[in-house]
N, C-alpha and C positions, 0 to 999 in steps of 0.2 A: 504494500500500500504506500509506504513512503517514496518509495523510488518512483511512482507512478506518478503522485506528489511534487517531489522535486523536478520530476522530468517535465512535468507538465506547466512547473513554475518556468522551468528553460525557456519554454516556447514564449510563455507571457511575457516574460522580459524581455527576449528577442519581440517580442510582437510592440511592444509601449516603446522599443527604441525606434522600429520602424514607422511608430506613428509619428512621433518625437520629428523623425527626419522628414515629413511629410505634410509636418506642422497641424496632425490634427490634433489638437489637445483635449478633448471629449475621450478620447478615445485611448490619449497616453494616460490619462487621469486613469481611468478603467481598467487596463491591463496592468496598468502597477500596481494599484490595487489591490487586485486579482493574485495578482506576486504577490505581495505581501501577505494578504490571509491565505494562499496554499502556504507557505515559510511560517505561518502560528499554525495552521493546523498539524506540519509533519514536526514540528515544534512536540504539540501536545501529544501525538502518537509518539513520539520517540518517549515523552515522562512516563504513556499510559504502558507501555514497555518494560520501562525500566521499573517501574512497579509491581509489575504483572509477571517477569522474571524467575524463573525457576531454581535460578542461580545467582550467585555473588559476585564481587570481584576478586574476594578471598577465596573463592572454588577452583583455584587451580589457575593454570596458563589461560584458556580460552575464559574463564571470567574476566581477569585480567584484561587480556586485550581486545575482550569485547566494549567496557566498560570505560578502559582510556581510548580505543580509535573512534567508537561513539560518541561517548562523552566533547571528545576535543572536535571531534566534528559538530555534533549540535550548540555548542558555545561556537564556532563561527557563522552555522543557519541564524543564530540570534544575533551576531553581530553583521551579516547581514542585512538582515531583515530590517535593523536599526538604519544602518547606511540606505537602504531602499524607502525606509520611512521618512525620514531626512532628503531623500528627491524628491518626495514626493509633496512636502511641506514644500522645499522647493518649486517643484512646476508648479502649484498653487499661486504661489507669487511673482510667475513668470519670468526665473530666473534660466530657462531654457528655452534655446530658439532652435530651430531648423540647423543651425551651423554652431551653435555655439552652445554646448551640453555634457563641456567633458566629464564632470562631476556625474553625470548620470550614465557615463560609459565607462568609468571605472567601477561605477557598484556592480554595473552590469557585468564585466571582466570578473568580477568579484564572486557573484552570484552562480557565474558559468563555472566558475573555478571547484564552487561549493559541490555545485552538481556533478563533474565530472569525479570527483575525489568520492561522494556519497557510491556513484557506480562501483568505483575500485572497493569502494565497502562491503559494500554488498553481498562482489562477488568472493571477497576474503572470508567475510565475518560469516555471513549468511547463505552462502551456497559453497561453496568449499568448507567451512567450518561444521558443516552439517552433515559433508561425506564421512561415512562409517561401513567402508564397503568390506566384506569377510576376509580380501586381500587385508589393509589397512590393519583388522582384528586378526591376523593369522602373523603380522609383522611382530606388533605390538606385544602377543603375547611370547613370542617367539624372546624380543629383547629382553623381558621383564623374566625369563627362564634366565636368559643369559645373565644376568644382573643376579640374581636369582644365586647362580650358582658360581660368581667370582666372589657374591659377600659370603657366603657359607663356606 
């Protein structure tokens, strides 16, 4: 759900800079917007998550680094989301024009950055992290024998 989320924030943001450069401001107001409550809602799914959690960060490696590559990713979707709230108090007061909007093409650089790092998560944290194939359990036990039997 989140990566759908964030991915879907990509587009909005791409879509409010293209209005940006075409000077419709109805319409950049709107898709920034739009950015900014998907970035509070994958916000509150990553809390209802970490809540909802089976596990800790003291439960071993994979709590651990589920808990710091998460964690330090949704602390930049929040500082985000602030930088994209901040253009958008901006265009409000029409501190963006057709040519002149750097401030609102760094958050966006900003935001794309967020997105593409959340993919690399994803597929670390949440789909490779989740393979448990009988290979993988036939390695594992094999090591834990070995170990097994240089401490005895």
């Amino acid at each position: 759900m989140n990566t759908v989320l964030l991915v879907s924030s990509g587009v909005t943001v791409t879509w409010t800079h293209r209005a940006i450069v075409y000077g419709d401001k109805k319409s950049s107001a709107h898709s920034l917007t739009l950015t900014i409550v998907l970035g509070l809602i994958f916000t509150f799914f990553q809390y209802i998550e970490y809540t909802q959690a089976t596990f800790s960060i003291t439960d071993g490696i994979y709590g651990s680094l589920f808990y710091m590559m998460t964690g330090f990713h949704g602390i930049h979707v929040l500082i985000g989301t602030v930088f994209l709230i901040v253009c958008l108090i901006r265009m409000m007061k029409n501190h963006f024009t057709r040519k002149t909007h750097q401030g609102f093409v760094f958050a966006a650089w900003y935001w794309h950055f967020v997105d593409v790092v959340w993919i690399f998560l994803w597929f670390v944290v949440y789909w490779w992290g989740s393979i448990r194939s009988e290979e993988w359990e036939k390695r594992h036990k094999e090591i834990q024998e070995l170990y097994l039997s240089l401490v005895s």
